[in-house]
N, C-alpha and C positions, 0 to 999 in steps of 0.2 A: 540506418544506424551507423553513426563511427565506428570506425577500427576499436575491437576491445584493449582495454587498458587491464585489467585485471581479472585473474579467472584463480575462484578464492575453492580448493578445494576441501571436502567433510575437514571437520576439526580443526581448520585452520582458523585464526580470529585476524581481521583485519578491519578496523573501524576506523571512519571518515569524521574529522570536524566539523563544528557547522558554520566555519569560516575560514579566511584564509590566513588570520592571526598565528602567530608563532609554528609558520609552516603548514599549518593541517589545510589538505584542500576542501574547498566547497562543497556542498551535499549536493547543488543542481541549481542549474536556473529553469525552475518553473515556469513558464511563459503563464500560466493561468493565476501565479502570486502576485501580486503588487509588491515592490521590493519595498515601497514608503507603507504597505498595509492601509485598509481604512480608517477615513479620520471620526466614523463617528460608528456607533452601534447600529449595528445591522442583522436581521434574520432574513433565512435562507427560506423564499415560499414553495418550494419543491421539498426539502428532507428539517424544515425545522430546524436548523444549526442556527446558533445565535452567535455573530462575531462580538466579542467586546474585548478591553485588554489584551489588542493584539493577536488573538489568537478564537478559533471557533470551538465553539462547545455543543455537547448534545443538551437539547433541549430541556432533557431531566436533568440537566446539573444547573442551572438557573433556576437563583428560586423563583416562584409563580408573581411576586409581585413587581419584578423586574421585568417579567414574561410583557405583561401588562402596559409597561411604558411606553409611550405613543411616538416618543425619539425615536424609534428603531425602521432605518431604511429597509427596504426590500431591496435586497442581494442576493442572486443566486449565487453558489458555496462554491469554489473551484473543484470539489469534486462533483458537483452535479452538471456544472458546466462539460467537466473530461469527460463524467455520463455521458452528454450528449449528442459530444461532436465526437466521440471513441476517437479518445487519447488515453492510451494507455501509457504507463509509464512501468509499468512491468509485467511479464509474462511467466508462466511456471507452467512447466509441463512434465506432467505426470506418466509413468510408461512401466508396463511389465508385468507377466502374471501374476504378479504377487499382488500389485495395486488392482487388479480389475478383481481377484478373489474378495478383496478387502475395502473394495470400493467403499460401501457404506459406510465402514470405521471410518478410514480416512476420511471422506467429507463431513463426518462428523465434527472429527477435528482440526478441518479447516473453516467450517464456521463456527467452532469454536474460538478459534485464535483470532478470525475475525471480527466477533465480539467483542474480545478482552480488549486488543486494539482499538476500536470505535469508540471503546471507553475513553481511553487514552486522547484520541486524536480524528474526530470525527469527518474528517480528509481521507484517512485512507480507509478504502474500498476495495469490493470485491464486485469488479465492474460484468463478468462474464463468465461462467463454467460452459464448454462445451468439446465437446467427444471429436474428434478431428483423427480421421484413421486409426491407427491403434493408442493414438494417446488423447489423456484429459489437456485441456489446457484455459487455464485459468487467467486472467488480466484482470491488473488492480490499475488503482490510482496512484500508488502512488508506486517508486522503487524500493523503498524501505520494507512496505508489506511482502511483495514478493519473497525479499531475501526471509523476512521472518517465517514466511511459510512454510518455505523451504527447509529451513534450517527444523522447525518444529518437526515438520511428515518425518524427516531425519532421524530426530533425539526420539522420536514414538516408533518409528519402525525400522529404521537401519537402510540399507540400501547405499545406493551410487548417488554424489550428491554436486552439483558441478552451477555454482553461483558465476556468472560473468558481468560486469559493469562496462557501458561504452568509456569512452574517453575522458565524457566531463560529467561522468555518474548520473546524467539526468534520465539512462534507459539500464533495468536489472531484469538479466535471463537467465529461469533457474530451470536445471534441467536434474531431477529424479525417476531414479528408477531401480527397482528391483525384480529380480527375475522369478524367482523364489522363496 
Protein backbone atom coordinates (compact mmCIF):
# COMPACT_ATOMS: atom_id res chain seq x y z
CA UNK A 1 0.00 0.00 0.00
CA UNK A 2 1.16 3.71 -0.65
CA UNK A 3 2.14 6.24 1.84
CA UNK A 4 -1.40 7.41 3.41
CA UNK A 5 -2.62 10.63 2.08
CA UNK A 6 -5.43 11.24 4.43
CA UNK A 7 -6.42 10.04 7.84
CA UNK A 8 -10.22 11.45 8.21
CA UNK A 9 -10.96 11.47 11.97
CA UNK A 10 -14.86 10.78 14.00
CA UNK A 11 -16.96 13.82 12.73
CA UNK A 12 -14.77 15.03 10.39
CA UNK A 13 -16.51 14.99 6.54
CA UNK A 14 -14.22 14.90 3.73
CA UNK A 15 -15.66 13.55 0.33
CA UNK A 16 -13.94 12.63 -2.99
CA UNK A 17 -15.46 13.47 -6.54
CA UNK A 18 -15.92 11.06 -9.09
CA UNK A 19 -13.58 12.82 -11.25
CA UNK A 20 -10.95 15.04 -11.71
CA UNK A 21 -13.38 17.96 -13.25
CA UNK A 22 -13.12 21.19 -11.40
CA UNK A 23 -10.32 20.05 -9.08
CA UNK A 24 -12.08 17.13 -7.09
CA UNK A 25 -9.79 14.11 -7.25
CA UNK A 26 -10.63 10.67 -8.50
CA UNK A 27 -12.38 7.95 -6.43
CA UNK A 28 -9.68 5.06 -7.84
CA UNK A 29 -8.64 3.24 -10.58
CA UNK A 30 -10.18 -0.07 -10.33
CA UNK A 31 -8.05 -2.45 -12.28
CA UNK A 32 -11.05 -4.92 -12.18
CA UNK A 33 -13.50 -1.79 -14.18
CA UNK A 34 -13.23 -1.22 -17.71
CA UNK A 35 -12.85 2.51 -17.88
CA UNK A 36 -14.94 2.22 -21.60
CA UNK A 37 -17.55 -0.21 -19.42
CA UNK A 38 -19.33 -3.05 -21.59
CA UNK A 39 -20.61 -2.62 -24.90
CA UNK A 40 -23.52 -4.76 -24.56
CA UNK A 41 -25.79 -6.45 -21.71
CA UNK A 42 -24.37 -8.91 -19.56
CA UNK A 43 -25.21 -11.16 -16.48
CA UNK A 44 -23.01 -12.24 -13.77
CA UNK A 45 -23.28 -16.45 -13.69
CA UNK A 46 -21.75 -16.57 -10.14
CA UNK A 47 -24.06 -13.88 -8.07
CA UNK A 48 -26.82 -12.96 -10.89
CA UNK A 49 -25.96 -9.09 -11.31
CA UNK A 50 -27.29 -7.99 -14.54
CA UNK A 51 -24.92 -5.08 -16.32
CA UNK A 52 -27.00 -2.98 -18.49
CA UNK A 53 -26.85 1.06 -18.78
CA UNK A 54 -23.54 1.20 -17.73
CA UNK A 55 -23.80 0.06 -14.45
CA UNK A 56 -24.82 -3.47 -12.60
CA UNK A 57 -27.88 -4.28 -10.82
CA UNK A 58 -29.32 -6.93 -8.53
CA UNK A 59 -31.20 -9.30 -10.13
CA UNK A 60 -34.68 -8.28 -8.37
CA UNK A 61 -34.43 -4.82 -9.90
CA UNK A 62 -34.73 -6.23 -13.60
CA UNK A 63 -37.97 -6.93 -14.55
CA UNK A 64 -38.36 -10.72 -15.29
CA UNK A 65 -38.95 -10.22 -19.04
CA UNK A 66 -35.64 -8.46 -19.51
CA UNK A 67 -34.24 -11.32 -17.32
CA UNK A 68 -35.23 -13.47 -20.31
CA UNK A 69 -33.56 -11.79 -23.21
CA UNK A 70 -31.10 -13.98 -25.01
CA UNK A 71 -28.65 -10.73 -25.75
CA UNK A 72 -27.30 -11.06 -22.43
CA UNK A 73 -23.26 -12.22 -22.29
CA UNK A 74 -22.03 -14.11 -19.41
CA UNK A 75 -19.68 -11.90 -17.37
CA UNK A 76 -18.40 -12.40 -14.33
CA UNK A 77 -19.16 -9.04 -11.86
CA UNK A 78 -15.91 -7.23 -10.81
CA UNK A 79 -16.86 -8.06 -7.52
CA UNK A 80 -17.07 -11.78 -7.90
CA UNK A 81 -13.92 -11.59 -9.83
CA UNK A 82 -12.17 -9.45 -6.36
CA UNK A 83 -14.09 -12.69 -4.58
CA UNK A 84 -11.87 -14.71 -6.09
CA UNK A 85 -8.56 -13.62 -6.52
CA UNK A 86 -9.02 -11.71 -2.83
CA UNK A 87 -8.66 -8.28 -3.80
CA UNK A 88 -9.72 -6.44 -1.29
CA UNK A 89 -10.02 -2.81 -1.65
CA UNK A 90 -10.78 -2.28 2.10
CA UNK A 91 -10.34 -3.45 5.51
CA UNK A 92 -12.04 -2.44 8.93
CA UNK A 93 -11.03 -3.79 11.99
CA UNK A 94 -12.84 -4.00 14.85
CA UNK A 95 -11.23 -3.92 18.67
CA UNK A 96 -12.23 -3.67 22.28
CA UNK A 97 -14.24 -5.06 25.05
CA UNK A 98 -17.00 -3.28 24.42
CA UNK A 99 -17.12 -4.72 20.67
CA UNK A 100 -16.48 -8.50 21.76
CA UNK A 101 -19.60 -7.87 24.65
CA UNK A 102 -21.66 -6.63 21.79
CA UNK A 103 -20.41 -8.67 19.05
CA UNK A 104 -23.82 -9.96 18.01
CA UNK A 105 -25.39 -6.32 17.81
CA UNK A 106 -22.70 -5.12 15.87
CA UNK A 107 -22.63 -7.70 13.06
CA UNK A 108 -26.08 -7.30 13.07
CA UNK A 109 -25.58 -4.05 11.96
CA UNK A 110 -22.93 -4.56 9.60
CA UNK A 111 -24.95 -6.92 7.60
CA UNK A 112 -27.42 -4.62 7.91
CA UNK A 113 -25.64 -1.80 6.06
CA UNK A 114 -24.41 -4.37 3.92
CA UNK A 115 -27.73 -4.83 2.61
CA UNK A 116 -28.96 -1.53 2.21
CA UNK A 117 -25.77 -0.99 0.17
CA UNK A 118 -26.17 -3.98 -2.16
CA UNK A 119 -29.39 -2.39 -2.94
CA UNK A 120 -27.73 0.45 -4.07
CA UNK A 121 -24.69 -0.88 -5.77
CA UNK A 122 -24.45 -4.58 -6.11
CA UNK A 123 -20.26 -4.28 -6.28
CA UNK A 124 -19.76 -3.58 -3.09
CA UNK A 125 -19.28 -6.43 -0.86
CA UNK A 126 -18.57 -7.86 2.23
CA UNK A 127 -15.82 -10.21 0.90
CA UNK A 128 -14.58 -11.72 4.63
CA UNK A 129 -15.27 -11.58 8.51
CA UNK A 130 -12.62 -13.14 10.60
CA UNK A 131 -11.39 -13.07 14.28
CA UNK A 132 -7.42 -12.28 13.77
CA UNK A 133 -6.05 -12.10 17.55
CA UNK A 134 -7.99 -9.69 19.55
CA UNK A 135 -9.64 -8.06 16.76
CA UNK A 136 -12.56 -8.78 14.02
CA UNK A 137 -11.46 -7.70 10.63
CA UNK A 138 -13.61 -7.44 7.96
CA UNK A 139 -12.59 -6.92 3.84
CA UNK A 140 -14.96 -5.63 1.25
CA UNK A 141 -14.89 -4.79 -2.24
CA UNK A 142 -14.92 -2.05 -2.62
CA UNK A 143 -13.28 1.30 -0.54
CA UNK A 144 -16.34 3.25 -0.16
CA UNK A 145 -18.16 0.18 1.88
CA UNK A 146 -15.48 0.11 4.27
CA UNK A 147 -15.57 3.82 5.14
CA UNK A 148 -19.39 3.38 5.34
CA UNK A 149 -19.13 0.79 7.94
CA UNK A 150 -17.14 2.37 9.70
CA UNK A 151 -18.64 5.55 10.01
CA UNK A 152 -22.18 3.49 10.68
CA UNK A 153 -20.54 1.00 14.03
CA UNK A 154 -19.64 4.83 14.84
CA UNK A 155 -23.07 6.93 14.58
CA UNK A 156 -24.71 3.20 16.63
CA UNK A 157 -22.09 2.90 19.13
CA UNK A 158 -19.56 5.68 19.77
CA UNK A 159 -16.03 4.76 20.24
CA UNK A 160 -12.46 5.57 18.54
CA UNK A 161 -12.92 5.85 14.86
CA UNK A 162 -9.75 6.44 12.64
CA UNK A 163 -10.64 6.17 8.43
CA UNK A 164 -7.24 6.32 6.38
CA UNK A 165 -7.15 6.35 2.47
CA UNK A 166 -3.65 5.37 0.39
CA UNK A 167 -2.44 7.97 -1.99
CA UNK A 168 -4.68 7.44 -4.98
CA UNK A 169 -7.80 6.42 -2.77
CA UNK A 170 -7.89 3.07 -4.41
CA UNK A 171 -7.15 1.22 -0.79
CA UNK A 172 -9.66 2.42 2.83
CA UNK A 173 -8.38 1.36 6.51
CA UNK A 174 -10.74 1.73 8.97
CA UNK A 175 -9.68 1.11 12.38
CA UNK A 176 -12.65 1.10 15.45
CA UNK A 177 -12.58 0.54 18.77
CA UNK A 178 -13.89 0.91 22.07
CA UNK A 179 -13.00 -0.14 25.23
CA UNK A 180 -15.96 0.16 27.12
Amino acid sequence: MAGKRDTIAAGSVHKFGISDKQGRAKRSDDPYLPGEGLHEKAICPKCNSIYKNKRWYLAEEVPENEKLDKDFAHVECPACKKIAEGYHQGVVTLKGQFFWEHEKEILNLIHNEERKTLAKNPLQRIMSIKREEDALVIKTTEQKLAEHLGRAIHKAQHGDLKVSWDDNHSFCRVNWERRA
